[in-house]
Structures are given as C-alpha cells and as structure tokens.
MDTraj code that builds the backbone (N, CA, C; nanometers):
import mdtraj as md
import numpy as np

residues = "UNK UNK UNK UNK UNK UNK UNK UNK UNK UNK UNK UNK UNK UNK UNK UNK UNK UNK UNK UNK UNK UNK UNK UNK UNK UNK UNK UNK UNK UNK UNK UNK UNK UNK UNK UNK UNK UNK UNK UNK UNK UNK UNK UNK UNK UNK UNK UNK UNK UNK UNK UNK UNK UNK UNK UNK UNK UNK UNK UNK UNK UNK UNK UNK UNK UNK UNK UNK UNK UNK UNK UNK UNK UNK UNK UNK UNK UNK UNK UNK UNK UNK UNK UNK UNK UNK UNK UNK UNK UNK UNK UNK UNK".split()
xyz = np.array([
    [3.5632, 2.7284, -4.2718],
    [3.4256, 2.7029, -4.2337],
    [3.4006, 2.5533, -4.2150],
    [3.5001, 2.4277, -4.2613],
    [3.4690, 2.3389, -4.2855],
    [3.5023, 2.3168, -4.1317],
    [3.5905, 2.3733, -4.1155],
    [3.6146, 2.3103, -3.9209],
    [3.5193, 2.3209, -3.8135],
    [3.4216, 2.4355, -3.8677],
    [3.3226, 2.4980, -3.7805],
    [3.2314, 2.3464, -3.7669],
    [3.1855, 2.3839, -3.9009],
    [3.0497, 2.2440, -3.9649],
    [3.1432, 2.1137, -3.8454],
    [3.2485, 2.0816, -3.8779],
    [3.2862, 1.9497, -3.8042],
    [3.2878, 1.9828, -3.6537],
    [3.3148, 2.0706, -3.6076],
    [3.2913, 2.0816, -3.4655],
    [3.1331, 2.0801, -3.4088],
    [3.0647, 2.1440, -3.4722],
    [2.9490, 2.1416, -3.4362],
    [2.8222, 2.0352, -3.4662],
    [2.9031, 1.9698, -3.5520],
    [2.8591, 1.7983, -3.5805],
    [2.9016, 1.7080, -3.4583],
    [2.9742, 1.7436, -3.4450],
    [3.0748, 1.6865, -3.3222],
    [3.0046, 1.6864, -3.1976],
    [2.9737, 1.8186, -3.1328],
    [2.8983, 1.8947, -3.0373],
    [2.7220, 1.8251, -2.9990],
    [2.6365, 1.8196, -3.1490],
    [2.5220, 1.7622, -3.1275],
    [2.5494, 1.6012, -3.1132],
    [2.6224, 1.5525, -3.1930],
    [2.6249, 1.3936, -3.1562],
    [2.6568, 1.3270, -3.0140],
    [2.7852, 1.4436, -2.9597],
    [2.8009, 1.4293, -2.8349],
    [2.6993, 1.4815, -2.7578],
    [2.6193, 1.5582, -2.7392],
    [2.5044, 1.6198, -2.6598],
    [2.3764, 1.5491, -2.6668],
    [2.3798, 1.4419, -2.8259],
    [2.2751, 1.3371, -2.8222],
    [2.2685, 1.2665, -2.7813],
    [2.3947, 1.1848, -2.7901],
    [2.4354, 1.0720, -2.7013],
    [2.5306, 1.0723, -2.5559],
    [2.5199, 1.1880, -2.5248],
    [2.6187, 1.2136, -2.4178],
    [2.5407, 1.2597, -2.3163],
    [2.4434, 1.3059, -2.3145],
    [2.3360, 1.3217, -2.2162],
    [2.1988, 1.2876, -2.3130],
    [2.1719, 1.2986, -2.4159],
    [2.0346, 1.2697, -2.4018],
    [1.9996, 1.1010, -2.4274],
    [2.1156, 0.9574, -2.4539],
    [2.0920, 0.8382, -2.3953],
    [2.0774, 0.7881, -2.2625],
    [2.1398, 0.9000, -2.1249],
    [2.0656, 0.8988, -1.9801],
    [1.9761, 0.9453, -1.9566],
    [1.8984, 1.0570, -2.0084],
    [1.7684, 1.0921, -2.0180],
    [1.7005, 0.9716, -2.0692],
    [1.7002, 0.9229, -2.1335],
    [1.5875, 0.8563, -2.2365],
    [1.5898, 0.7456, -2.1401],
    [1.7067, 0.6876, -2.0489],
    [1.7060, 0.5822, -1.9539],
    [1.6157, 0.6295, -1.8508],
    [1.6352, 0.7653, -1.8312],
    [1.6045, 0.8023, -1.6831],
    [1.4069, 0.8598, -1.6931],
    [1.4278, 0.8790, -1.8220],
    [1.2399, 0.8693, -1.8264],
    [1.1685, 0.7444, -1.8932],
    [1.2424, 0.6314, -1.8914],
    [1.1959, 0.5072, -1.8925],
    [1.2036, 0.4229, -1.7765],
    [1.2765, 0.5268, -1.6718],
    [1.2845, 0.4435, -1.5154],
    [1.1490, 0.5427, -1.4946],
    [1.1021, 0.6221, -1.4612],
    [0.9961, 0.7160, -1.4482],
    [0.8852, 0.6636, -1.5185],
    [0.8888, 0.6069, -1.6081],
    [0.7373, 0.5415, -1.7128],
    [0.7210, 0.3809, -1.5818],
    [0.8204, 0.3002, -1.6009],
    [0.8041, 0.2475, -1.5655],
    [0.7839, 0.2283, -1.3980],
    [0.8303, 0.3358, -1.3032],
    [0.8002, 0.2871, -1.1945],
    [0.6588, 0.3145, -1.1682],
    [0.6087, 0.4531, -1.2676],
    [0.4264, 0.5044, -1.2709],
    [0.3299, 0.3796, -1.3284],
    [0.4083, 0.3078, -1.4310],
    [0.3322, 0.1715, -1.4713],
    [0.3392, 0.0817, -1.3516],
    [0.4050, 0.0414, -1.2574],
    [0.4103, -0.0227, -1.1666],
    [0.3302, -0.0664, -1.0653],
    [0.2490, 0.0754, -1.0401],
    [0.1537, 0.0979, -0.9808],
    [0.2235, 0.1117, -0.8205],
    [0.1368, 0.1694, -0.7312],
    [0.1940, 0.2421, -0.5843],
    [0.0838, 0.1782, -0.4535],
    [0.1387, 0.1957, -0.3313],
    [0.0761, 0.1932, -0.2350],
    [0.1060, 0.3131, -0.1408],
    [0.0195, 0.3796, -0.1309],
    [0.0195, 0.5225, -0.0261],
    [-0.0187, 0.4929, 0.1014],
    [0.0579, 0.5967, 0.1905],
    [0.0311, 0.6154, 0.2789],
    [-0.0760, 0.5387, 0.3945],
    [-0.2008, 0.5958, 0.3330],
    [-0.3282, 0.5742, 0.3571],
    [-0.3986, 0.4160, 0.3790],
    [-0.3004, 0.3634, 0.2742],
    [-0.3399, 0.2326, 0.2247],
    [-0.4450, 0.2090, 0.1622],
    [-0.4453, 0.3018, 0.0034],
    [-0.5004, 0.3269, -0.0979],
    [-0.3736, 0.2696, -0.1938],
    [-0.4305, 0.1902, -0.2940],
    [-0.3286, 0.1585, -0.3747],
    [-0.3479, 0.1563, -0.5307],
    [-0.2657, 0.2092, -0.5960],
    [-0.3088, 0.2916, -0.7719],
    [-0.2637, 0.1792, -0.8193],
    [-0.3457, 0.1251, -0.9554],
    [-0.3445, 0.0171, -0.9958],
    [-0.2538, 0.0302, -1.1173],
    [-0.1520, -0.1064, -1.1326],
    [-0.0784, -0.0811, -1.2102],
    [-0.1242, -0.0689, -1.3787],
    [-0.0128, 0.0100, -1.4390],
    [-0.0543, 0.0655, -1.5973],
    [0.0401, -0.0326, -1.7053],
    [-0.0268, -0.0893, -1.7514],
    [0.0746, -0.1702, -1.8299],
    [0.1563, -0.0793, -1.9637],
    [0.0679, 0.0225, -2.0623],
    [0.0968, 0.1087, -2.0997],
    [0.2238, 0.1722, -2.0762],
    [0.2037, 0.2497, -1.9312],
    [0.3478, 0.3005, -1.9272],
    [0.4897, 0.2336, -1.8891],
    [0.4506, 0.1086, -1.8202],
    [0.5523, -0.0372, -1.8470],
    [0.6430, -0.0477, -1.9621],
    [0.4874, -0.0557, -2.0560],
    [0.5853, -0.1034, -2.2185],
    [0.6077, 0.0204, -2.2846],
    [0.6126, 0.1349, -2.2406],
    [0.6475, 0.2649, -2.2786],
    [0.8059, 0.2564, -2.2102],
    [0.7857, 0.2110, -2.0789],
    [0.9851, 0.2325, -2.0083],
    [1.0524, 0.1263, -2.0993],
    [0.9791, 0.0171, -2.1281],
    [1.0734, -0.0843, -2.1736],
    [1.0987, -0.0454, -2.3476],
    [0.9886, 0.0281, -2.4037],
    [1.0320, 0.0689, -2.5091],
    [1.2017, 0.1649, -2.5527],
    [1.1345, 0.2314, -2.4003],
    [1.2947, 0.3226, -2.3875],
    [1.4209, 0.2349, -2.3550],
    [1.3997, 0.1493, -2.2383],
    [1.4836, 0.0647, -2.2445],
    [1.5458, -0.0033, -2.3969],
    [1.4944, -0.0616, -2.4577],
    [1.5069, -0.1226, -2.5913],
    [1.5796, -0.0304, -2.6642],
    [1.5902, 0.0999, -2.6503],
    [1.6020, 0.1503, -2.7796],
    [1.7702, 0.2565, -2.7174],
    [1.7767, 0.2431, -2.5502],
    [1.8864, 0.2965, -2.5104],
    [1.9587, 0.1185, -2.5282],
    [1.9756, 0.0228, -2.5631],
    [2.0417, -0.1079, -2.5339],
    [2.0490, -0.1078, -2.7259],
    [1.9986, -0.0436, -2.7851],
    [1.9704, -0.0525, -2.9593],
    [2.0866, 0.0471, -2.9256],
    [2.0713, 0.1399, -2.9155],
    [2.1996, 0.2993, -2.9760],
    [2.3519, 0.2467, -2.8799],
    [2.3218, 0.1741, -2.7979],
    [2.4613, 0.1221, -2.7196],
    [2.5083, 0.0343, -2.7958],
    [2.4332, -0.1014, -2.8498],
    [2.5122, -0.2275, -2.9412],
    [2.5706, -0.1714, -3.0793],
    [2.4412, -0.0614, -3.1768],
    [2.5145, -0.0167, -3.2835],
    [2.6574, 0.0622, -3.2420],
    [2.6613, 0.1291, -3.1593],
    [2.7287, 0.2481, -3.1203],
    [2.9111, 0.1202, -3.0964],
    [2.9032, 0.0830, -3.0341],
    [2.9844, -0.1133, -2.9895],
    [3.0701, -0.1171, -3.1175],
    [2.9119, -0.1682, -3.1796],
    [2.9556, -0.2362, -3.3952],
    [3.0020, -0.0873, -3.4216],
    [2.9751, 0.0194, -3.4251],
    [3.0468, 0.0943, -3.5087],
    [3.1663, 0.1030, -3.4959],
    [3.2470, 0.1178, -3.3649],
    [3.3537, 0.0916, -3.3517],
    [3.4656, -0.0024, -3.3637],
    [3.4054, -0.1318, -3.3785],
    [3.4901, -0.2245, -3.4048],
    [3.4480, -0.2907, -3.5445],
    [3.3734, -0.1962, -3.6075],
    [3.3588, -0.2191, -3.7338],
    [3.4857, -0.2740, -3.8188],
    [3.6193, -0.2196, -3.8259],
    [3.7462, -0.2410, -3.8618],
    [3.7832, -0.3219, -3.8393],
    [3.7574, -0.3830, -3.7066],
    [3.8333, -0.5475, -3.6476],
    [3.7559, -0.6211, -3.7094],
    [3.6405, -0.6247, -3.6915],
    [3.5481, -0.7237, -3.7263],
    [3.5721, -0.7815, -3.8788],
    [3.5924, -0.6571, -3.9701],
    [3.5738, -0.6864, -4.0470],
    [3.7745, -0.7698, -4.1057],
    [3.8398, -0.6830, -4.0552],
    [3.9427, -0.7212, -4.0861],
    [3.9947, -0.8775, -4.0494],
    [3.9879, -0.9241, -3.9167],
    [3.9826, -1.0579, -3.8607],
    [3.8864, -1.1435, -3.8626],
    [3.7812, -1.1211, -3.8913],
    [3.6422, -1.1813, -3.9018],
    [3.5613, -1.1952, -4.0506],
    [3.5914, -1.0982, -4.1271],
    [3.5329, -1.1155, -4.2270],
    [3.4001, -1.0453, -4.3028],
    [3.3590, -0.9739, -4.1613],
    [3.2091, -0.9526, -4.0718],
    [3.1716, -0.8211, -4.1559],
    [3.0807, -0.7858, -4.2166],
    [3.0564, -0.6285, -4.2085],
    [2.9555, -0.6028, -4.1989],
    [2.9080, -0.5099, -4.0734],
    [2.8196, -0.5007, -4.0134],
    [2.7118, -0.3989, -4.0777],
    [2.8133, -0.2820, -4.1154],
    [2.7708, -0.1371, -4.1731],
    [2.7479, -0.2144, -4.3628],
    [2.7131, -0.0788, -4.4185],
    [2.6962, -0.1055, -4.5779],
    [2.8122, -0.0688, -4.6147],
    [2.9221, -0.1157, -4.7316],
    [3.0410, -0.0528, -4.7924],
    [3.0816, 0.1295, -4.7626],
    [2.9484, 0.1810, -4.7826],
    [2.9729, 0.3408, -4.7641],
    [3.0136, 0.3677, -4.6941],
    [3.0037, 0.2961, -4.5522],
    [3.0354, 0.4076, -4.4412],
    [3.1929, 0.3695, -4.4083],
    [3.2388, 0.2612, -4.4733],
    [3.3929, 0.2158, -4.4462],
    [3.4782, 0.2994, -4.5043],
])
top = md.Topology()
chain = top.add_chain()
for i, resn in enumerate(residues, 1):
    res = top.add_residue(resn, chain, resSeq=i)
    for name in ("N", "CA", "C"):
        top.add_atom(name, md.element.get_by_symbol(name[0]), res)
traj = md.Trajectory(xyz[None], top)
C-alpha cells in the first residue's frame, strides 16, 4: 500500500505543477490583458482596470515564487555541499 500512497503523491504534485503552474500563468495573461483595457471596433474604448493588472501580476509573482523554490529545492545538495548554503530547514535534508 505504501507504493500506492507514493505514486499518487507523485501524480498530484505532478498534475499541480505540471499543468496547473501554466494555468495559473495563462489566467494571469487573461487578468491582465482585461486590466489593460481595449479599443473596439466601433471606436468605443473600455477603460483600463488596475485591479485585474495587479491580480495577473499577482499570478505572475507567485508562478516565478513556485519556479525559484522548485530551482533551490533541487540544488539544495550542491549548494549546500560546495557553498555552505542551506536554503531548506535541517528536516527536509
């Protein structure tokens, strides 16, 4: 059973970060181009939303946050071994 539990730990982390960090990009390109504000057709033009701006850039921020930890976790070992560095708390080494 213990292989199950690890596969399927496996499965959501990859499905979190394996598609749902391009989602979270791809509806912070969507916040932000609606914050942007538009010019139609008509030449009627929707005034930009700053709101949903700092809503894309929030997403932005936080897909560029799960990429740098995601970086450090991996070279957690070098870092620490050649460098001195430890990024994580003792536990997770």
């Amino acid at each position: 059973m213990h292989t199950v539990e690890s596969i399927a730990k496996v499965l959501v982390v990859g499905l979190i970060l394996g598609a749902g960090l391009p989602a979270l990009f791809a509806v912070g390109l969507k916040l932000h181009a609606d914050g942007a504000g538009d010019e139609h057709a008509d030449g009627t033009v929707t005034a930009p939303n700053p709101a949903l701006k700092a809503a894309g850039y929030l997403l932005f921020g936080l897909v560029v946050a799960v990429i740098i930890v995601g970086i450090l976790w991996v070279c957690r070992h070098p870092l620490d071994y050649h460098l001195g560095i430890r990024v994580f708390p003792e536990s997770v080494y």
